[in-house]
C-alpha positions as CSV (number, residue, x, y, z in Angstrom):
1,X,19.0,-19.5,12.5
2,X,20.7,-17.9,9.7
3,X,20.2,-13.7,9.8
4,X,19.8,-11.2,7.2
5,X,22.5,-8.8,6.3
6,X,21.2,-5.5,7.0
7,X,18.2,-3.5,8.0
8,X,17.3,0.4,8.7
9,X,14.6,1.2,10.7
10,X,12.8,4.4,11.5
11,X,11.1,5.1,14.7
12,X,8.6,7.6,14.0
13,X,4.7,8.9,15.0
14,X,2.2,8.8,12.9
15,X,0.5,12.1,12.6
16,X,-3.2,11.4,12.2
17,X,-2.7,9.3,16.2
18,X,0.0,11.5,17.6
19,X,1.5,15.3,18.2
20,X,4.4,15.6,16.0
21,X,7.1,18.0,16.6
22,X,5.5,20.4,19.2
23,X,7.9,22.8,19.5
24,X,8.1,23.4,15.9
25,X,4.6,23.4,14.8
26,X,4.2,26.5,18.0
27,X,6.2,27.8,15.8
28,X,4.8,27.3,12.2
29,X,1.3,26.1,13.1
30,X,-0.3,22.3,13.2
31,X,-1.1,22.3,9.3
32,X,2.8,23.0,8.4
33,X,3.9,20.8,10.8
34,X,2.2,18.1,9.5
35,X,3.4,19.4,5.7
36,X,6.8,19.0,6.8
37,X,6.0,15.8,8.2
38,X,5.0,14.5,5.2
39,X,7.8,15.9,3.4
40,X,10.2,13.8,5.6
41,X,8.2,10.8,4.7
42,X,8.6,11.3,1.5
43,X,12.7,12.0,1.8
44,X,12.6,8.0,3.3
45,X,12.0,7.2,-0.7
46,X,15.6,8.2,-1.2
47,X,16.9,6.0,1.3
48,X,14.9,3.2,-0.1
49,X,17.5,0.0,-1.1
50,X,16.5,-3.3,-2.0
51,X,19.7,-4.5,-2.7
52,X,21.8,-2.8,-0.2
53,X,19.6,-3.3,3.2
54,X,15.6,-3.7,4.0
55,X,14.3,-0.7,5.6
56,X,11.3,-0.5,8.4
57,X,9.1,1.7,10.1
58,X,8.5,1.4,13.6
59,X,5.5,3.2,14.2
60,X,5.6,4.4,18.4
61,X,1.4,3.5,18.4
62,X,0.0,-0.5,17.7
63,X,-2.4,1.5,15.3
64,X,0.0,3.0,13.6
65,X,1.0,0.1,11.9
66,X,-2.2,-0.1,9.1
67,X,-2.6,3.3,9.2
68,X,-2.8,4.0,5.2
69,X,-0.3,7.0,6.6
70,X,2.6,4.3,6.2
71,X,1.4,2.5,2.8
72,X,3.8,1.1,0.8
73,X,6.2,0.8,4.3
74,X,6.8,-2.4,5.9
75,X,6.1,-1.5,9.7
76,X,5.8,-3.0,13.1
77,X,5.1,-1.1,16.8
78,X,7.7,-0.1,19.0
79,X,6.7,-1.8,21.9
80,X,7.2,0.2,24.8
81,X,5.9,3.0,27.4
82,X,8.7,5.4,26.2
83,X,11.4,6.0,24.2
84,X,14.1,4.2,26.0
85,X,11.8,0.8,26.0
86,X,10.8,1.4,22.1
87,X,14.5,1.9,20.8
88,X,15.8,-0.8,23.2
89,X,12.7,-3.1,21.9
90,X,13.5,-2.5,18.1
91,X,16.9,-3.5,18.7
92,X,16.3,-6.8,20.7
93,X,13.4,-7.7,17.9
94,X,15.7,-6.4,14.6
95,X,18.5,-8.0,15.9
96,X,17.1,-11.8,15.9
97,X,16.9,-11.4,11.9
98,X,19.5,-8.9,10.6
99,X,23.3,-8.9,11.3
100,X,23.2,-5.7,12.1
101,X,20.8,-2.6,12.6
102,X,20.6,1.1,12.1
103,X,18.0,3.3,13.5
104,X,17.2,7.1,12.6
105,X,14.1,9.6,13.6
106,X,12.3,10.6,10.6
107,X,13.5,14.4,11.2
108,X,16.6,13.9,9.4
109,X,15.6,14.4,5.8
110,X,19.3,15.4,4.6
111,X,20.8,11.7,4.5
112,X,21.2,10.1,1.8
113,X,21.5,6.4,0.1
114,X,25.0,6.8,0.2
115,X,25.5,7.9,3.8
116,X,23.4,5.7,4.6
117,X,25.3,2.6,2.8
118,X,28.8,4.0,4.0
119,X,27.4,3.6,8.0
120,X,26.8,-0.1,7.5
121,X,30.1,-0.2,6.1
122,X,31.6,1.6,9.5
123,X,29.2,-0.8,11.4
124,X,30.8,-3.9,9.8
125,X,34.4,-2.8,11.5
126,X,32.6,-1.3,14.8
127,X,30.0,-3.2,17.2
128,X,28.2,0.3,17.6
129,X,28.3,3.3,15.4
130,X,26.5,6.9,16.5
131,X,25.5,9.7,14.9
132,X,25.6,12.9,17.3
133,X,23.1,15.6,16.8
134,X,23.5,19.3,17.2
135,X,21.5,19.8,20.2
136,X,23.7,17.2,22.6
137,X,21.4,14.4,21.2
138,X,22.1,11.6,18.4
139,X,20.3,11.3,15.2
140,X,21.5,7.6,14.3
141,X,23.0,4.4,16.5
142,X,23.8,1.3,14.5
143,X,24.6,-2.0,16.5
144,X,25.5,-5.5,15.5
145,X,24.4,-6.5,19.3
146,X,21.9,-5.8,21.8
147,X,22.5,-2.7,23.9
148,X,21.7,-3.9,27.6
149,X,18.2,-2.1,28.8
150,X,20.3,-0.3,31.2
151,X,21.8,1.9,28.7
152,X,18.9,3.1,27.4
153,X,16.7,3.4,31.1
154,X,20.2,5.7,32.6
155,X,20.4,7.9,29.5
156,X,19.1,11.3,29.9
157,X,16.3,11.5,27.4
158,X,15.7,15.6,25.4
159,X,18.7,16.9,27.2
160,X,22.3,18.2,25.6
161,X,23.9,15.5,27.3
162,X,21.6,12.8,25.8
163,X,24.7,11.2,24.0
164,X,27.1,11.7,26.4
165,X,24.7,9.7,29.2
166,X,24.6,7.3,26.5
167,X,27.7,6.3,25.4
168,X,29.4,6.6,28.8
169,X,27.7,2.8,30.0
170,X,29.3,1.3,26.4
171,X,32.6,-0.3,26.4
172,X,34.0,0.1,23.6
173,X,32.6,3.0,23.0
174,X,30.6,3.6,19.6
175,X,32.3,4.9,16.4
176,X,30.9,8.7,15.5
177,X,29.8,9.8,12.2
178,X,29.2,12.9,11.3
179,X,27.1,15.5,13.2
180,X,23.8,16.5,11.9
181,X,21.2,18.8,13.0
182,X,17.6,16.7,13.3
183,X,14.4,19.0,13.7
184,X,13.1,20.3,16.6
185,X,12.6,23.7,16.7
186,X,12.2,26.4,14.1
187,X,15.8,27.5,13.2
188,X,16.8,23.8,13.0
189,X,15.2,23.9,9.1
190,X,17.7,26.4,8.2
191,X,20.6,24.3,9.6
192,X,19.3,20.9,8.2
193,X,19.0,22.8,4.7
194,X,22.8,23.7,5.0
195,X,23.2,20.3,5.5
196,X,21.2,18.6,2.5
197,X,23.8,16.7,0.5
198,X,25.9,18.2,-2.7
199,X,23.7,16.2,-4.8
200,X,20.0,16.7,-3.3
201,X,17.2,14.5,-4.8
202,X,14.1,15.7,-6.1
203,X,12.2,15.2,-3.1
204,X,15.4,17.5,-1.0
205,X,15.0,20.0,-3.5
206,X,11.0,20.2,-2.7
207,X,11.5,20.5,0.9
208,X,14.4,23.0,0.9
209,X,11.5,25.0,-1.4
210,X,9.3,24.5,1.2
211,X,11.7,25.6,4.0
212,X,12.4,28.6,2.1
213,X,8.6,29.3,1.9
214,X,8.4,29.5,5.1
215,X,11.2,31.2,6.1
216,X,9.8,33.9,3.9
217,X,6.4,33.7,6.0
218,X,7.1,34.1,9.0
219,X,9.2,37.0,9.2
């Protein structure tokens, strides 16, 4: 069977079946929570390439994937009764039709097209690539193979050695990229602003509005 080139995916919850981000909306409240949310969503556009890669959202519920939250996506469900099982599912499915995978959160909204382009590039001369996140975590892990479902079972899940459990049952192990903040709690929106790229997009430039807004609100 002949593969694809290229694919991103995004494993993310759909807000009208699920509680997204929890420790940041006890924080800002449900309503900007979900605000932000959709702001995130709408940072994906950016990353949008039809030449380049396809991109995907794997929605974490089955009825997330014709929820009119996601129109316009192409989606499928993350199989699985956690998030070891769903990313170690959206691999073993990906990978049967695409050379080569990356996968992201949709918390990320600072990457861009390019850095997105220039990690399939370091995937082509590495087997794994891995993008470490400021809280011990990783934000991205690109593979042109299937990770065994051990890796992803032993790894120490919402912990600051998440990456660090991860990588250690790899051999070799993955090539880093850069280290990014994702969103979690409250004072991660300042860092991920710092982080935006030097040329933001329109829908960036919204969100780091929005950030600031609320920054300004809750002291």
């Amino acid at each position: 069977m002949n593969r694809m080139k290229k694919c991103l995916v995004i494993l993310a919850k759909t807000p009208i079946l699920s509680d997204v981000k929890t420790r940041l909306s006890s924080k800002i409240g449900i309503k900007n929570t979900h605000v932000f949310y959709e702001m995130c969503k709408n940072c994906l556009e950016d990353l949008t390439s039809k030449l380049e890669y396809d991109i995907k959202i794997a929605t974490a519920e089955k009825e997330g994937v014709s929820n009119d939250y996601w129109k316009g996506f192409n989606t499928f469900f993350a199989e699985g009764k956690n998030i070891a099982e769903k990313q170690y599912f959206i691999f073993q499915k990906l990978l049967q039709i695409y050379q080569s995978v990356i996968l992201i959160g949709i918390d990320i909204p600072q990457l861009s097209k390019k850095f997105i382009n220039n990690a399939f590039i370091c995937l082509e001369k590495n087997n794994q690539i891995i993008g470490p996140s400021t809280d011990g975590g990783f934000y991205l892990i690109g593979s042109k193979s299937n990770i065994k479902k051990e890796v992803w079972e032993n790894t120490e899940w919402s912990c600051p050695k998440t990456m660090q459990t991860f990588v250690r049952s790899l051999n070799p192990r993955p090539y880093k990229l850069r280290k990014f903040s994702d969103v979690d709690e409250f004072q991660d929106l300042s860092e991920m602003i710092k982080e935006m790229p030097a040329i933001t997009s329109e829908r960036q430039v919204m969100l780091i509005k929005w950030v600031n807004s609320i920054e300004e609100l809750i002291k």
